[in-house]
N, C-alpha and C positions, 0 to 999 in steps of 0.2 A: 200154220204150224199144226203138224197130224200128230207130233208123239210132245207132249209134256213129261217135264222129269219133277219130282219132287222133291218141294225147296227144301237145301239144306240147313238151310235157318227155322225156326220154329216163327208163325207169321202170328201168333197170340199163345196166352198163357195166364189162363184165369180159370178160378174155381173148379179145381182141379184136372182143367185138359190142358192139355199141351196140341196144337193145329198148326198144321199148315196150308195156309193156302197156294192153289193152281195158279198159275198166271191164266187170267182168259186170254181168249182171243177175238177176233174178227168169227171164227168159227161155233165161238160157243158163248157168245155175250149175253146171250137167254139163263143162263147157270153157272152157277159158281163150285167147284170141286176143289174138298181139301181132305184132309187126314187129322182123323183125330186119335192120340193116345194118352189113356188113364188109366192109371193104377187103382182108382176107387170110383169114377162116377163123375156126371156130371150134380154139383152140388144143388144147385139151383134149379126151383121151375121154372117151367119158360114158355111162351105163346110167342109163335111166331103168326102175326096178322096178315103178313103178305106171302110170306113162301112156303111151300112144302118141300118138305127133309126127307129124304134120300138114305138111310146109313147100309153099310155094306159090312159085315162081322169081316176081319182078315185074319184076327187073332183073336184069341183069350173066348170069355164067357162072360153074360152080365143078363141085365134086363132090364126094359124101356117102361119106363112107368106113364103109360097115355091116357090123359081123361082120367084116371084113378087105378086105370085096371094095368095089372102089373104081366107085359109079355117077356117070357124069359128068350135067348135069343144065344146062338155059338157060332163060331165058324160056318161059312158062306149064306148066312143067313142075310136079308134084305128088309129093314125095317121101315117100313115108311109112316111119315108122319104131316097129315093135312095141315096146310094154313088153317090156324086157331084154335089146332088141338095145344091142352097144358100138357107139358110132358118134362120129364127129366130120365136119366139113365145111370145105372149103379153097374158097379163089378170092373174087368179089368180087363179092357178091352182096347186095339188097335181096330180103327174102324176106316173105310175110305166115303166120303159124304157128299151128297151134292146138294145145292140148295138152289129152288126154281120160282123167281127169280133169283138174281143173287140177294145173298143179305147184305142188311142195313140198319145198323144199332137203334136207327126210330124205329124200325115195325115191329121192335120185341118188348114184350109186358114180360115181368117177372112177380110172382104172387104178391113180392113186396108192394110194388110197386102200379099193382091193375087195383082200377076204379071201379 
C-alpha cells in the first residue's frame, strides 16, 4: 500500500488530543504515523524511552516545551523530539507525527509517574 488515507474515526482521545492513527504496513512497520488535533495542548509531560517524535505543524500555532526550554513552532515547521527527552506541547495546533519505532504505552513515563 503506497497512499494511506486518514482514519475517519479518531483512533484515541486523552488529555486534550484528539489522534488518529496510520494503518501501517508491510512498507513501514519501522514507524507509526498519526494526526494529532488540539485546541489547547498536550496536558501532560511525557518521556518517550524507546522512540523519537517526529511532529509536522499543518495548522494553527503553539510550542513544544523539551527538556525545560520552551520552542515556539507554526505552520510547516518540523519538531522533533529524541527518545528520553521530557517534553509536552501547548497552543492549537493540527499536527501530522511519526513515532520511530512505533509507540507503546510501556515505554512512556509521565512526571507523575517517573522513578
Amino acid at each position: 500500500m503506497y497512499v494511506s488515507k486518514e482514519p475517519v474515526e479518531p483512533s484515541f482521545d486523552k488529555v486534550g488530543i484528539v489522534g488518529r492513527v496510520f494503518p501501517r504496513t508491510k512498507l513501514a512497520d519501522s514507524a507509526e504515523f498519526f494526526t494529532v488535533g488540539t485546541e489547547r495542548g498536550h496536558e501532560t509531560t511525557i518521556r518517550q524511552r524507546e522512540c523519537d517524535f517526529f511532529y509536522y505543524v499543518l495548522e494553527g500555532t503553539g510550542a513544544f516545551i523539551i527538556d525545560g526550554t520552551t520552542h515556539t513552532c507554526t505552520v510547516g515547521d518540523l519538531v522533533t523530539i529524541p527518545h528520553g527527552s521530557w517534553f509536552r506541547y501547548e497552543g492549537r495546533m493540527r499536527l501530522l507525527a511519526a513515532s520511530v519505532p512505533p509507540w507503546r504505552p510501556e515505554q512512556e513515563d509521565t512526571k507523575e509517574n517517573a522513578g
